[in-house]
C-alpha positions in Angstrom: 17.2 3.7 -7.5 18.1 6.8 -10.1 17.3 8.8 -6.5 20.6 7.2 -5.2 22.4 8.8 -7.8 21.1 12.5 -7.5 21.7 12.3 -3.9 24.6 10.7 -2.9 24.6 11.2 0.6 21.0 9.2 0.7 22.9 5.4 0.7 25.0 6.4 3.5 21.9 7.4 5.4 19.9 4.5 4.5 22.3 2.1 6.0 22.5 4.0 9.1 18.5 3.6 9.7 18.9 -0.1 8.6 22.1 -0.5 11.2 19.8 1.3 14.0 16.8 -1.2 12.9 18.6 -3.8 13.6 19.7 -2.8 17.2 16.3 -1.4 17.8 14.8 -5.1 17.0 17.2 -6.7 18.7 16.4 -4.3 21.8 12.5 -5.1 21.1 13.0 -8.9 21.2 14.7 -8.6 24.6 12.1 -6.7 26.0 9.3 -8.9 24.8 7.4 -5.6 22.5 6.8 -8.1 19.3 4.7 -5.1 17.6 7.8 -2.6 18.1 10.0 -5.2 15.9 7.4 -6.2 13.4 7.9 -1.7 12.6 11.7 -2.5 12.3 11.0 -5.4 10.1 8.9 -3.5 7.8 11.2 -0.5 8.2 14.3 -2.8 6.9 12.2 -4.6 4.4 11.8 -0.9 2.6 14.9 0.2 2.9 15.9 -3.0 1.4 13.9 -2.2 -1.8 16.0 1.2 -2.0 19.6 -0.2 -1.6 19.1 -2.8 -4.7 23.0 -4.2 -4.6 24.8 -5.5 -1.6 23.4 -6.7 1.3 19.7 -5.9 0.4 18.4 -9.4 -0.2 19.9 -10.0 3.3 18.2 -7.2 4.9 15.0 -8.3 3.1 15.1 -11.5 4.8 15.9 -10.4 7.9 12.9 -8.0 7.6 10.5 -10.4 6.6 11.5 -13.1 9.1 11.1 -10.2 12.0 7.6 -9.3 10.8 6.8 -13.1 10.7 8.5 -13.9 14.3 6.4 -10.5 15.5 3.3 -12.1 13.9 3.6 -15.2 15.5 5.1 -14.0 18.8 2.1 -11.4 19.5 -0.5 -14.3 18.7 1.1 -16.2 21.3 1.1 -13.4 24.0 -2.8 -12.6 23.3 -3.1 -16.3 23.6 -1.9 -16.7 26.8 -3.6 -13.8 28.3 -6.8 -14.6 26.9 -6.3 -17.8 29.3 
C-alpha cells in the first residue's frame, strides 16, 4: 500500500492490467482455454490486494469466482475426454 504512494504512476498501471484481465478472461471463456482464465483470475485477485480502496473487493470476487469457474470447467473437459 505505502508503495502506491512513492510511486504514483503504479495505480494507474495496475488498473490497466486489471481492465486487460478482464478482456483477456472474457476472451479465454469464449474460446473454451479454462487454464488461461484461472491466470487472469489469479492475476486480478493480486492486483486486488494492491489497490485496497475502490473497486478491489469487486475485483477480488471476480478473481476468485474465475479461478473457481476455471477449476470446475477444466474438470469437466478432462471428464469428458477421459470418456
Amino acid at each position: 500500500m505505502e508503495a502506491l504512494y512513492l510511486y504514483p504512476w503504479a495505480a494507474p498501471l495496475l488498473v490497466g492490467i486489471a481492465i486487460l484481465s478482464l478482456i483477456g478472461t472474457y476472451i479465454s471463456f469464449k474460446q473454451e482455454k479454462y487454464l488461461l482464465m484461472m491466470s487472469m483470475g489469479i492475476t486480478q485477485t493480486l492486483i486486488s490486494t494492491f489497490l485496497v480502496t475502490g473497486a478491489a473487493p469487486v475485483l477480488f470476487g471476480v478473481g476468485l469466482t474465475q479461478i473457481y469457474l476455471g477449476v470446475v470447467n477444466v474438470k469437466r473437459v478432462k471428464a469428458v475426454r477421459h470418456e
